[in-house]
DOVO-372248 format. One record per atom (N, C-alpha, C, O, CB): residue number from 1; residue in three letters; x, y, z. Coordinates in steps of 0.001 Angstrom, whole numbers, plus 500000, padded with zeros to 6 digits. Glycine has a CB too. Layout:
<sites>
n|res|east|north|up
NUM|Ala|X|Y|Z $
...
</sites>
This chain:
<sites>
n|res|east|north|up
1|Unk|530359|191639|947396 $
1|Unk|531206|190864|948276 $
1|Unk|532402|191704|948715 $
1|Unk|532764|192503|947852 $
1|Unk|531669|189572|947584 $
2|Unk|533066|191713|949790 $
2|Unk|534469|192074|950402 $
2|Unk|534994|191576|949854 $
2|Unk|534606|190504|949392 $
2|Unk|534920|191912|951562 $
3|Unk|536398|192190|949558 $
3|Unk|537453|191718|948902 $
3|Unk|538317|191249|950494 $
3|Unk|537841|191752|951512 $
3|Unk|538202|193012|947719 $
4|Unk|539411|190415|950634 $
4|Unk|539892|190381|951772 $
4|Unk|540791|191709|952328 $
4|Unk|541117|191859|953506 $
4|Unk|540571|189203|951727 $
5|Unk|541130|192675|951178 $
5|Unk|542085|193921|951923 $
5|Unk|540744|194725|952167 $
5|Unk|540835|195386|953201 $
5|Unk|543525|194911|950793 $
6|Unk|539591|194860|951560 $
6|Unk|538511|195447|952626 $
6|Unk|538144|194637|953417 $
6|Unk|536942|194634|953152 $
6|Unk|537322|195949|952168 $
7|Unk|538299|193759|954398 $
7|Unk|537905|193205|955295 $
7|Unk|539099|193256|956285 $
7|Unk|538839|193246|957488 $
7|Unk|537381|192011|954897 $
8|Unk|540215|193303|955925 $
8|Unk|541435|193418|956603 $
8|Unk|541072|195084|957069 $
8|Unk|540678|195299|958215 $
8|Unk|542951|193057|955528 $
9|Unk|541189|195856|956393 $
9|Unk|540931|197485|956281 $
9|Unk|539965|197624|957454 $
9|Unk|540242|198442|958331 $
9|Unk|540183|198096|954688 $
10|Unk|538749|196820|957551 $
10|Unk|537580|197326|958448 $
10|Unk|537959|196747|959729 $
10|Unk|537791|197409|960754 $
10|Unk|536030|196853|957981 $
11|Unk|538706|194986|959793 $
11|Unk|539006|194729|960904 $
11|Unk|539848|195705|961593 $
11|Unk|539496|196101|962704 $
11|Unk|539456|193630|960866 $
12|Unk|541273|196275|960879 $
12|Unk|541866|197153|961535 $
12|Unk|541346|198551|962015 $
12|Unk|541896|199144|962943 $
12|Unk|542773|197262|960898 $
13|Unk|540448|198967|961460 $
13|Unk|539539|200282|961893 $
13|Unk|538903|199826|963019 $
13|Unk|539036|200602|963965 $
13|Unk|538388|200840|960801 $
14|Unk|538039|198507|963335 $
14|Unk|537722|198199|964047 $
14|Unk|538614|197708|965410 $
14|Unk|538042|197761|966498 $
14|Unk|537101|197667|963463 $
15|Unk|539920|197263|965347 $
15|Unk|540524|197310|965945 $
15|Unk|541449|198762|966799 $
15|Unk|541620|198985|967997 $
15|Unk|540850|196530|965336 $
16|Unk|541742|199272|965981 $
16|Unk|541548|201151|966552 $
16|Unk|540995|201341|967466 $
16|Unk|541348|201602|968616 $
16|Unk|540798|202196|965798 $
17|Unk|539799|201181|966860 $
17|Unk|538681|201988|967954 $
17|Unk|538671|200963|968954 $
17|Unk|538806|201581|970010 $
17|Unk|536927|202356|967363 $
18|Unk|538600|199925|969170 $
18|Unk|538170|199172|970383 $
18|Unk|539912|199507|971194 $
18|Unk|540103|199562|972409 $
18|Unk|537576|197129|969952 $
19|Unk|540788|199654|970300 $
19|Unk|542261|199816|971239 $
19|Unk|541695|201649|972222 $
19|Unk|541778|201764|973444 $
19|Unk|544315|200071|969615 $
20|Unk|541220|202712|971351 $
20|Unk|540770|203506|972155 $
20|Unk|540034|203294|973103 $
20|Unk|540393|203482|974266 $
20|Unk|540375|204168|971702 $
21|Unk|538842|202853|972755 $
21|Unk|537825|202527|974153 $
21|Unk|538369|202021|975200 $
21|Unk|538101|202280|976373 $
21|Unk|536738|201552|973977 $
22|Unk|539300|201142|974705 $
22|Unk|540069|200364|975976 $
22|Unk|540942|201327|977012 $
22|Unk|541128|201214|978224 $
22|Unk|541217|199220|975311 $
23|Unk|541402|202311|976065 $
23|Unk|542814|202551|976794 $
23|Unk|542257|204713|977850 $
23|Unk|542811|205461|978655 $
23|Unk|544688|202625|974779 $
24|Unk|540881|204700|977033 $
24|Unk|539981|205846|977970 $
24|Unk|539432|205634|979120 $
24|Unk|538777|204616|979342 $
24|Unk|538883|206309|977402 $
25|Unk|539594|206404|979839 $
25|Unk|538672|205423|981408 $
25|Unk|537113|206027|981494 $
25|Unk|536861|207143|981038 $
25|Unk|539593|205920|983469 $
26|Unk|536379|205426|981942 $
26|Unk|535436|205391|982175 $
26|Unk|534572|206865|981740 $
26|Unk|533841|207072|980771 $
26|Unk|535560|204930|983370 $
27|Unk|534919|207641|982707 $
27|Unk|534653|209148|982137 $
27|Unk|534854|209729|980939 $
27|Unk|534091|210522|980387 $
27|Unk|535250|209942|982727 $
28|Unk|535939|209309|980523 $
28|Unk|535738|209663|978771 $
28|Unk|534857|209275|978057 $
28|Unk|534444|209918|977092 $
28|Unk|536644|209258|977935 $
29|Unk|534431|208175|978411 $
29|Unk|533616|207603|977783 $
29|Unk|532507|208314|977936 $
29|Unk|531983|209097|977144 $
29|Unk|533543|206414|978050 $
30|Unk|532170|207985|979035 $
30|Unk|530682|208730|979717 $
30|Unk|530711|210464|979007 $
30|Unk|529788|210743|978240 $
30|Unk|530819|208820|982004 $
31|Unk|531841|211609|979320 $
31|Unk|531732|212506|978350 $
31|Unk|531367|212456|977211 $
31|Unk|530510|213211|976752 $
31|Unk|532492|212908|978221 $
32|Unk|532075|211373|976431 $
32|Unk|532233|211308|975018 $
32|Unk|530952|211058|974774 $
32|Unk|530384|211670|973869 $
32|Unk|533211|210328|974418 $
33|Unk|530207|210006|975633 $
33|Unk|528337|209909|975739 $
33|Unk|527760|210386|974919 $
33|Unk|527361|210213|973768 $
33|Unk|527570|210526|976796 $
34|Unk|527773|211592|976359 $
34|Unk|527075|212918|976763 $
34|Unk|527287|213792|975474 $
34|Unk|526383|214112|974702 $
34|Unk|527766|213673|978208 $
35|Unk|527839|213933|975424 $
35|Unk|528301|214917|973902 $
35|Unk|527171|214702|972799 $
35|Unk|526220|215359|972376 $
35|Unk|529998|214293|973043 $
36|Unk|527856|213211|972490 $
36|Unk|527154|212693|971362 $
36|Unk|525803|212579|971413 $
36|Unk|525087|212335|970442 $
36|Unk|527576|211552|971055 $
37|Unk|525303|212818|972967 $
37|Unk|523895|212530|973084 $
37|Unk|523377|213868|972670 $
37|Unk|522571|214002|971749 $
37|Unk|523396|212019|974560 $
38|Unk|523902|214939|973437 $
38|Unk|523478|216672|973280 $
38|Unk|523083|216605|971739 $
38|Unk|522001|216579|971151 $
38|Unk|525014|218038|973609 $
39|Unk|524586|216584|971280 $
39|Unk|524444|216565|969681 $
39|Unk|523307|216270|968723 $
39|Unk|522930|217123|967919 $
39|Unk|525240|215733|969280 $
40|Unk|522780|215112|968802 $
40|Unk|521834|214364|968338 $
40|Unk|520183|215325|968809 $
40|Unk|519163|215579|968168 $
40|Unk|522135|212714|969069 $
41|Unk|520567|215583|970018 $
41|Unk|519255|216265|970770 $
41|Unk|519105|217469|970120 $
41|Unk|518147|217898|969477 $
41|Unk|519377|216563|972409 $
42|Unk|520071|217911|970346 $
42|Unk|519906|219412|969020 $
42|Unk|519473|219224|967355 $
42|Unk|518720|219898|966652 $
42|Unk|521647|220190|968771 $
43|Unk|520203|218140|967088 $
43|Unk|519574|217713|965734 $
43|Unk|518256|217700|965626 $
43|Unk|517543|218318|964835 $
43|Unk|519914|216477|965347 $
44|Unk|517908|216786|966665 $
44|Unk|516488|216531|966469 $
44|Unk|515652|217783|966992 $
44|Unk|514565|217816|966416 $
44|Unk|516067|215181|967236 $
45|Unk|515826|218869|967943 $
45|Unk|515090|219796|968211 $
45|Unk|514806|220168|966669 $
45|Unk|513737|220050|966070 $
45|Unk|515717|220827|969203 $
46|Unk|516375|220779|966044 $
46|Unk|516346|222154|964779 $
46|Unk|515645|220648|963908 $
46|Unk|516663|220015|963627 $
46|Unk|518518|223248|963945 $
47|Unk|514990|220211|963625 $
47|Unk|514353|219093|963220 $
47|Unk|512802|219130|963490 $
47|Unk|512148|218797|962501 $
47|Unk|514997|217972|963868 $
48|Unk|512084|219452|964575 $
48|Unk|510866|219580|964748 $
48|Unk|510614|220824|964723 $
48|Unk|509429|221079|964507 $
48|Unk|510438|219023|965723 $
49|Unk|511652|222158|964941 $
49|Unk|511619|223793|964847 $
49|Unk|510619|223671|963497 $
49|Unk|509416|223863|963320 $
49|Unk|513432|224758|964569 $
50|Unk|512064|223130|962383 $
50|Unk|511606|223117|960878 $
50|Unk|510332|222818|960476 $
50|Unk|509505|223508|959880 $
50|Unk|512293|222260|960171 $
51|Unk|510277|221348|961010 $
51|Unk|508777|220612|960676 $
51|Unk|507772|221738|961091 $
51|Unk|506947|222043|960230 $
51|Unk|508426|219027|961677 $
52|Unk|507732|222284|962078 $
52|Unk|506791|222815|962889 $
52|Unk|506339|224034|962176 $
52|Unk|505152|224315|962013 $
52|Unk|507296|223063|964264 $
53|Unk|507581|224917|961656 $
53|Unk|507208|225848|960932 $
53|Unk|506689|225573|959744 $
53|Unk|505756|226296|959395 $
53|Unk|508037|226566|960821 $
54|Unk|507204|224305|958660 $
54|Unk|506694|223789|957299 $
54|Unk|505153|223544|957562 $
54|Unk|504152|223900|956941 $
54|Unk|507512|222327|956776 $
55|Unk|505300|222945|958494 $
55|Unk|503738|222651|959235 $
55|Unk|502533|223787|959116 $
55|Unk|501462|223712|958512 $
55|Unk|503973|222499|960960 $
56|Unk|503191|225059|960050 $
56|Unk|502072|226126|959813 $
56|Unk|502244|226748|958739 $
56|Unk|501643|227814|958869 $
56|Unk|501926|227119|960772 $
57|Unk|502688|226699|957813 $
57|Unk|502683|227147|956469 $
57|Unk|501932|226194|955676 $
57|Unk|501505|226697|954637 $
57|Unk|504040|227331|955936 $
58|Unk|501755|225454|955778 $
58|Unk|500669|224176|955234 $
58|Unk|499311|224265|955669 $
58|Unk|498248|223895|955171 $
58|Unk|501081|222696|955757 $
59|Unk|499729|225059|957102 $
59|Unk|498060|224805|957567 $
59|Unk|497338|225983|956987 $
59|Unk|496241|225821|956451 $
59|Unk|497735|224784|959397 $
60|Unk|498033|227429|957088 $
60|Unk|497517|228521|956495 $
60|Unk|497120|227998|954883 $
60|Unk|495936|228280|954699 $
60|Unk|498645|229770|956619 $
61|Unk|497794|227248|953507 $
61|Unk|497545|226944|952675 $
61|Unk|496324|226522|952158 $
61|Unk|495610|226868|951217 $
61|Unk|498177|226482|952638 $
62|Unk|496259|225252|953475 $
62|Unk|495089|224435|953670 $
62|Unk|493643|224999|953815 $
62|Unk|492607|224677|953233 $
62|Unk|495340|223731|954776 $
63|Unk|493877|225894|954721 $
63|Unk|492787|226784|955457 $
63|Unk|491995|227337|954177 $
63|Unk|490908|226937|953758 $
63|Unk|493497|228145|956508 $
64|Unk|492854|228414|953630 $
64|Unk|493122|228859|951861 $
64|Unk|491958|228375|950921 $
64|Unk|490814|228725|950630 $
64|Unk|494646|228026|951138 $
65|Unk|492892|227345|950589 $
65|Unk|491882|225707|950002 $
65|Unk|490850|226129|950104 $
65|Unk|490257|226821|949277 $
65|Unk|491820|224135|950847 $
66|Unk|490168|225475|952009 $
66|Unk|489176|225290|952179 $
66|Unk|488231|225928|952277 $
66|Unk|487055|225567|952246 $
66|Unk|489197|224876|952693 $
67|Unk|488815|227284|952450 $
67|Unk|487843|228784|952856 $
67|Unk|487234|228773|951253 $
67|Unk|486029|228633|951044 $
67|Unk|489018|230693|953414 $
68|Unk|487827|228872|950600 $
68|Unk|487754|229302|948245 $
68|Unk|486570|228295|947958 $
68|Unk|485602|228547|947241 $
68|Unk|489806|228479|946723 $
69|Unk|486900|226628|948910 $
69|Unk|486164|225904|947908 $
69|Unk|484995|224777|948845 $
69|Unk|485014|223560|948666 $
69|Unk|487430|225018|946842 $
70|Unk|484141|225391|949717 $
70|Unk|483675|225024|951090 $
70|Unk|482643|223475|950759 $
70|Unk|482495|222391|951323 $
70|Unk|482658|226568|951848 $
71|Unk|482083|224164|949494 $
71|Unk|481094|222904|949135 $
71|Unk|482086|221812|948598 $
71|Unk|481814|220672|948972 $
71|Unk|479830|223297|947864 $
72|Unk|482986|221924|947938 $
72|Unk|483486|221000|947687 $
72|Unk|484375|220260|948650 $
72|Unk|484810|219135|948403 $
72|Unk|483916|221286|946760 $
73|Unk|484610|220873|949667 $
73|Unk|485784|220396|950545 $
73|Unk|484273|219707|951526 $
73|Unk|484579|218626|952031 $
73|Unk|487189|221941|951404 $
74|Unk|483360|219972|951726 $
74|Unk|482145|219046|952490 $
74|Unk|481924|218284|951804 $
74|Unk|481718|217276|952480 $
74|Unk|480865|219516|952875 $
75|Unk|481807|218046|950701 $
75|Unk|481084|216440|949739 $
75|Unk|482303|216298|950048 $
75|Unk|482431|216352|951271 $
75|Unk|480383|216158|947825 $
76|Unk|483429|216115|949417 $
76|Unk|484781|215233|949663 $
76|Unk|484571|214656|951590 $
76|Unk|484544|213472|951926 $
76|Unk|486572|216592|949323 $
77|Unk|484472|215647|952399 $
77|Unk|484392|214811|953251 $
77|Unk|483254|213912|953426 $
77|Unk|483561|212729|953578 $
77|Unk|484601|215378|954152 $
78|Unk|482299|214133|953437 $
78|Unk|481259|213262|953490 $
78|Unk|481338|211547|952661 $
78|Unk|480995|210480|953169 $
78|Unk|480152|214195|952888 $
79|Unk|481889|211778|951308 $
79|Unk|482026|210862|950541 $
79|Unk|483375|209896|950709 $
79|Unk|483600|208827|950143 $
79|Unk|481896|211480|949371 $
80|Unk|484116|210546|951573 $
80|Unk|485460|209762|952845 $
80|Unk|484834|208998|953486 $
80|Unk|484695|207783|953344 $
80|Unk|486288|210696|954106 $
81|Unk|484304|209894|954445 $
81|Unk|483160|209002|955290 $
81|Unk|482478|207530|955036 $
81|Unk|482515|206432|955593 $
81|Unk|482022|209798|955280 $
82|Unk|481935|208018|954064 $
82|Unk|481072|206952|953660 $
82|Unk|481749|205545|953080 $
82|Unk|481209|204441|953153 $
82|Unk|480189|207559|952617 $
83|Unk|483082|205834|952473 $
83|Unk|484125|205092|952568 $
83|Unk|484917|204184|953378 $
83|Unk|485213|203001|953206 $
83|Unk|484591|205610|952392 $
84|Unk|485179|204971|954260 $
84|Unk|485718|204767|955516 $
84|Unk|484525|203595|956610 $
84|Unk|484653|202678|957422 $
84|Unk|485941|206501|956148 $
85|Unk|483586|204263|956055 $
85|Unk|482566|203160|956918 $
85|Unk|482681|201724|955846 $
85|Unk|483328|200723|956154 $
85|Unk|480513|203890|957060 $
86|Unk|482143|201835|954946 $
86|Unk|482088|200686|954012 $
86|Unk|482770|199656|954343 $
86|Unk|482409|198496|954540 $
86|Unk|482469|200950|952811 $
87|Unk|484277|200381|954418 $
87|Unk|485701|199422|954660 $
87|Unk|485759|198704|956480 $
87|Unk|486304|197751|957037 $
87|Unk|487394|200768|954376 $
88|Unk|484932|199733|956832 $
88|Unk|485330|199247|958562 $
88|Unk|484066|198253|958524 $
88|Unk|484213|197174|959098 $
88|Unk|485228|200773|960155 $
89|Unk|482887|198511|957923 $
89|Unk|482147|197850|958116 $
89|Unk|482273|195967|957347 $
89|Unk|481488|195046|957576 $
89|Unk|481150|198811|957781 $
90|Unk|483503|195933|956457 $
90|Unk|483747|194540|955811 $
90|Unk|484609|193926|956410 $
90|Unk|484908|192813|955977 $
90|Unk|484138|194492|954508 $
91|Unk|485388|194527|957779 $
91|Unk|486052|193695|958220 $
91|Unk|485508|193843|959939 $
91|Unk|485984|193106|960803 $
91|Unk|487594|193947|957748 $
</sites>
C-alpha cells in the first residue's frame, strides 16, 4: 500500500512534469519525441546485431551436433513427427 507522503511525493513529480509539458511549445515536444524515439531505435537495432550474432554461433554449434550424430538426429526427427501428427490428428 502507499503511504500518503508517497502518494503526495508521486502526485508532486507528477505535477512537475505536466507543469513542463505545459510550459514547452509544441516543438520541444516533438524534438524531445524524436530523440526518445532514435534512442529506443538504436536500442533495439544493437539488440538484434547481438541476437543475430548469438544466433550464428548457435547455428554453427547446431550444425556440429548434427554433422557427429546424423542417425540420431533423423530418428529424433522422425519420432517428432510422428508426434506432432498424433496430437494434430486428436484435435
Amino acid at each position: 500500500m502507499f503511504s500518503s507522503s508517497e502518494l503526495n511525493e508521486e502526485l508532486q513529480a507528477l505535477k512537475r512534469e505536466m507543469s513542463r509539458l505545459l510550459s514547452t511549445n509544441g516543438d520541444g515536444i516533438l524534438d524531445d519525441a524524436k530523440n526518445r524515439a532514435d534512442a529506443i531505435a538504436d536500442q533495439i537495432k544493437s539488440a538484434l546485431n547481438e541476437l543475430g550474432e548469438t544466433l550464428s554461433e548457435q547455428e554453427d554449434h547446431v550444425e556440429t551436433l548434427i554433422a557427429a550424430r546424423q542417425i540420431a538426429t533423423i530418428a529424433s526427427a522422425f519420432a517428432l513427427g510422428i508426434v506432432i501428427g498424433f496430437m494434430l490428428r486428436r484435435h
